[in-house]
N, C-alpha and C positions, 0 to 999 in steps of 0.2 A: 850318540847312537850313530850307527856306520851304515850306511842304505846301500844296496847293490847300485851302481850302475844303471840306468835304465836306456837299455842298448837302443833302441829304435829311437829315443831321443838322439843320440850321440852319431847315428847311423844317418838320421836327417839333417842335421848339422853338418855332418861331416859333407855330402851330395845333394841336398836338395836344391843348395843357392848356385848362382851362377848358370846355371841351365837355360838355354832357348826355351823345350818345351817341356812341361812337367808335365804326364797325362795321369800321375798318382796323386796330384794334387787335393786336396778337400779345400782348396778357396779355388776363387774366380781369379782374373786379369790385376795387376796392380796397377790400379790408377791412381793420380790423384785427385783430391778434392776439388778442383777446379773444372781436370776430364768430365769428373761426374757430375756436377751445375753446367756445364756448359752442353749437356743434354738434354734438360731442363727447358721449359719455357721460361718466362718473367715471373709467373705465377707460382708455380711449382720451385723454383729457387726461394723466391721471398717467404712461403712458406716453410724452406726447409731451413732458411738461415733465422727463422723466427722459432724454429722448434727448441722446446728446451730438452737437455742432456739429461736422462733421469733415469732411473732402473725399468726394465719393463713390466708386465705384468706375465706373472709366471707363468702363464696358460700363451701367453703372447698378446700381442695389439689384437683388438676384436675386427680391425678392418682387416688385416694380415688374414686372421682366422676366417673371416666371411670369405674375403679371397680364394683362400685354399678349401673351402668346406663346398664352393660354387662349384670350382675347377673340377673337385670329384661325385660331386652329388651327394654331398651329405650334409647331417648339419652342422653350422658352426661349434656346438658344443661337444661335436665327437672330434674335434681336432685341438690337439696340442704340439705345439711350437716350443722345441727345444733348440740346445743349442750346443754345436760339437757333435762327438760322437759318442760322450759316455754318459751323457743323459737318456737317448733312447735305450743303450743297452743296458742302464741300471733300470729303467721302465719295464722293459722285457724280462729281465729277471725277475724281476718283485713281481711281475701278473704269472711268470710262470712257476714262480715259485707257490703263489697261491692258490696254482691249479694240484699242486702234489708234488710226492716223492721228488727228492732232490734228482732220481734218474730218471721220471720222465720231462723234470725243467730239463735237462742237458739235450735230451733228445728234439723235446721241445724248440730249445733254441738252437741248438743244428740247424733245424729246418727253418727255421726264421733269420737264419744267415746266410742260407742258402749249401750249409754245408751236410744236408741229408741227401 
């Protein structure tokens, strides 16, 4: 099987590296792991070098979730923690797809992209 090309891969590749400032980014600062323990107290490192490596839970960490469910005033169970960017937007299609008509999901998600 022969796939196109998928140009915005090849297009990031080609200009993303190298660069001073990247302000299209979707990560943070490249640190390394030392940078980031060495922000750490005693405590908070010893914990994090005692955590073990494992999958998460698909809803996300429940303290993540309290976290972010505080910060907006809701509750923890109306928040889901995804990861990237094509997990919320296959989320948004599948709730708007189950509001109706495939023309008004598209309209739908216009405006939840901000593109209405």
């Amino acid at each position: 099987m022969r796939l196109k090309p998928f140009l915005l891969d090849m297009w990031l590749d080609t200009y993303e590296h190298g660069i001073e400032f990247n302000l299209a980014a979707s990560t943070g600062p490249s640190w390394t792991l030392k940078e980031i323990l060495n922000l750490a107290g005693d405590q908070e490192r010893e914990r994090f070098l005692n955590q073990k490596v494992v999958y998460g839970r698909p809803a996300g960490a429940e303290g993540l979730r309290s976290a972010i469910a505080e910060m907006h005033g809701v509750d923890r169970e109306a928040v889901q923690v995804v990861t990237g960017a094509s997990e919320p937007c296959s989320f948004s299609c599948g709730w708007l797809q189950s509001r109706g008509p495939t023309s008004s999901c598209l309209s739908g998600l216009h405006h939840i992209l901000g593109l209405a």
